[in-house]
C-alpha positions as CSV (number, residue, x, y, z in Angstrom):
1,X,96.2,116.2,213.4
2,X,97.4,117.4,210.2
3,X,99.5,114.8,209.5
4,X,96.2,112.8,209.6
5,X,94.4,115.0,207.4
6,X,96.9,115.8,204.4
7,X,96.7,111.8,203.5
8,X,93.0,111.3,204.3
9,X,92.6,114.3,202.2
10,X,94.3,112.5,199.7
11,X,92.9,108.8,199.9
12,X,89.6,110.9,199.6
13,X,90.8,112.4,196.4
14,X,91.7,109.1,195.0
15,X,88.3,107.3,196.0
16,X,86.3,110.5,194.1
17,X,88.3,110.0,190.9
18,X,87.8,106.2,191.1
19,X,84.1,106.5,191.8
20,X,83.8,109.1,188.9
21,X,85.9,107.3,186.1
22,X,83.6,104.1,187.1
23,X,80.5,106.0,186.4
24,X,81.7,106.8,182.7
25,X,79.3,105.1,180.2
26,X,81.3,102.4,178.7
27,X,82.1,102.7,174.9
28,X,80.0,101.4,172.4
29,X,82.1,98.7,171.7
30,X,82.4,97.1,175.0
31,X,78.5,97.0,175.2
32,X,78.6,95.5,171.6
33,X,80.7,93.0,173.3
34,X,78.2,92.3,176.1
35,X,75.2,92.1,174.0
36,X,77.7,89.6,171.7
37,X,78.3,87.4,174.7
38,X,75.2,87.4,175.8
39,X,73.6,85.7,173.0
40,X,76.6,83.4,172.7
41,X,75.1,82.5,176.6
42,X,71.4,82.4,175.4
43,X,72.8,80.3,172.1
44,X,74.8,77.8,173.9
45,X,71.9,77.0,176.2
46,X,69.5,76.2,173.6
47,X,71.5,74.1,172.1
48,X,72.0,72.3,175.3
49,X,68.0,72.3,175.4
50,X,68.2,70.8,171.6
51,X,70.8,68.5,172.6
52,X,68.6,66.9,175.2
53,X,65.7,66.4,173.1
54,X,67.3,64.6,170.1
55,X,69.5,62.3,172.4
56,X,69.6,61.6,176.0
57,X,67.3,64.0,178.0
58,X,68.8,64.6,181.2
59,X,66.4,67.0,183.2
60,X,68.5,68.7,185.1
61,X,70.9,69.4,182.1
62,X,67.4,71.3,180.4
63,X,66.3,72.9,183.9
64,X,69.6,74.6,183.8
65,X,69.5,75.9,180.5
66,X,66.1,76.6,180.4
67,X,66.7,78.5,183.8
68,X,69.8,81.1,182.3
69,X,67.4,81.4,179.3
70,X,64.9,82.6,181.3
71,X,67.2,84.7,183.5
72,X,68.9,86.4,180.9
73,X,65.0,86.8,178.9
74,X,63.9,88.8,182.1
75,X,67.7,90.3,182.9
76,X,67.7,93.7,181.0
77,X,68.6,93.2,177.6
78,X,67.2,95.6,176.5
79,X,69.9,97.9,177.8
80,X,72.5,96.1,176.0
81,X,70.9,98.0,172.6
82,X,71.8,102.2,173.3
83,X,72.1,104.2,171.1
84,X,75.5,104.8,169.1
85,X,75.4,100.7,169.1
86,X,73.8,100.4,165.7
87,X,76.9,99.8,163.9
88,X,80.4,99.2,165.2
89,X,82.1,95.9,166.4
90,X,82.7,94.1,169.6
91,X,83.9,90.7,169.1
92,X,82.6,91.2,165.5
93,X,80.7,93.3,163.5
94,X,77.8,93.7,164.9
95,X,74.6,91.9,163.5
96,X,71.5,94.6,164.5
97,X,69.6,96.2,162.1
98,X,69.0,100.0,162.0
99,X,65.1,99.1,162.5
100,X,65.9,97.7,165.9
101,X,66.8,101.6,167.0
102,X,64.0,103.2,165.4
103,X,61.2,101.1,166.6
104,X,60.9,100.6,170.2
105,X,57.2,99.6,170.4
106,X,58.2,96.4,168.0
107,X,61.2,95.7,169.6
108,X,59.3,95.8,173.6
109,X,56.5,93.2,171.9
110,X,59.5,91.3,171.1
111,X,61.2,91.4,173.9
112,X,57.9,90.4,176.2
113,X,57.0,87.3,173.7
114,X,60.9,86.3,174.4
115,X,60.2,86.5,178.1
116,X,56.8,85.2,178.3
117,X,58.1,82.0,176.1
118,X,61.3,82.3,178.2
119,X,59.5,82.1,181.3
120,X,57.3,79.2,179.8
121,X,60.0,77.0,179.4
122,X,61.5,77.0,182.2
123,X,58.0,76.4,184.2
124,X,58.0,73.6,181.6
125,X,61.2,71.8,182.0
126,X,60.9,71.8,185.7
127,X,57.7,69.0,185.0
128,X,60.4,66.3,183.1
129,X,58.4,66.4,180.5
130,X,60.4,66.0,177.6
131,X,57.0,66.4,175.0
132,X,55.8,69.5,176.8
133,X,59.5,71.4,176.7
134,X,59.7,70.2,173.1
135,X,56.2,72.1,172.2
136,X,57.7,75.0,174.8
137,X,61.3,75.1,172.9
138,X,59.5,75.2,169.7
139,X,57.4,78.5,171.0
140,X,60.8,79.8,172.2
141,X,62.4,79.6,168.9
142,X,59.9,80.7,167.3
143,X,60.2,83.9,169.4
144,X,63.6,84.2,168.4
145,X,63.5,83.7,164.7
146,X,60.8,86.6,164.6
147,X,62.9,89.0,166.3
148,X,66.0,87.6,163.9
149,X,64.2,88.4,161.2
150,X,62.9,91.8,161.9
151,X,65.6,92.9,163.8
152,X,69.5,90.7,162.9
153,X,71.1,91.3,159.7
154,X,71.0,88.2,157.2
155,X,74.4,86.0,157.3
């Protein structure tokens, strides 16, 4: 029996400090990096959107996009902006305004007309109809450029 124990002992040992080193808050640079690549996602999906409605629109093409917009609008971002992110760098310097930190009501109105435009647009493009997710795109971009301008530092 003790020759049982003395390595379940020890595989139990292993499994604690595993399950304890994975509950460490990651540093702020790696979440600088997630919230970096997660507008790279959201940016790369409009312009898949834009794409569409300038040339060819392929519906599915825009359901798609419109779909991870809206995922990603209702996914949590907010958690991707702790504190001790305000300055620092993940795949580059990060582009957040100070403001962003010290304003939470601003920045949850923001982050609901995202959604709610989000959410929109995807109801929108599942229609086909290329007018209505042009007016709907537009409303989402606008969404975006006023949270840019409050909240992004200038280029």
């Amino acid at each position: 029996m003790k020759q049982i124990i003395k390595p379940l002992l020890a595989v139990l040992a292993v499994c604690s400090a595993t399950t304890v080193l994975a509950q460490q808050a990651p540093k702020p640079e790696q979440i600088i990096k997630w919230r970096q690549s997660a507008y790279q996602v959201l940016g790369w999906n409009s312009g898949r959107i834009k794409a569409n409605l300038e040339g060819s629109y392929n519906k599915d093409e825009v359901v798609r996009s419109a779909n991870i917009i809206a995922a990603l609008a209702n996914g949590g971002m907010g958690s991707l902006f702790p504190a001790n992110t305000e300055t620092g760098k993940g795949w580059h310097d990060t582009e957040v305004k100070p403001e962003l930190f010290s304003k939470p009501a601003q920045v949850g109105e923001a982050a609901k007309r995202f959604a709610t435009e989000a959410n929109e647009l995807a109801k929108v493009a599942a229609t086909g109809d290329a007018a209505a997710v042009k007016v709907a795109y537009g409303k989402l971009g606008q969404a975006c450029k006023g949270c840019h301008e409050d909240f992004r530092k200038k280029d």
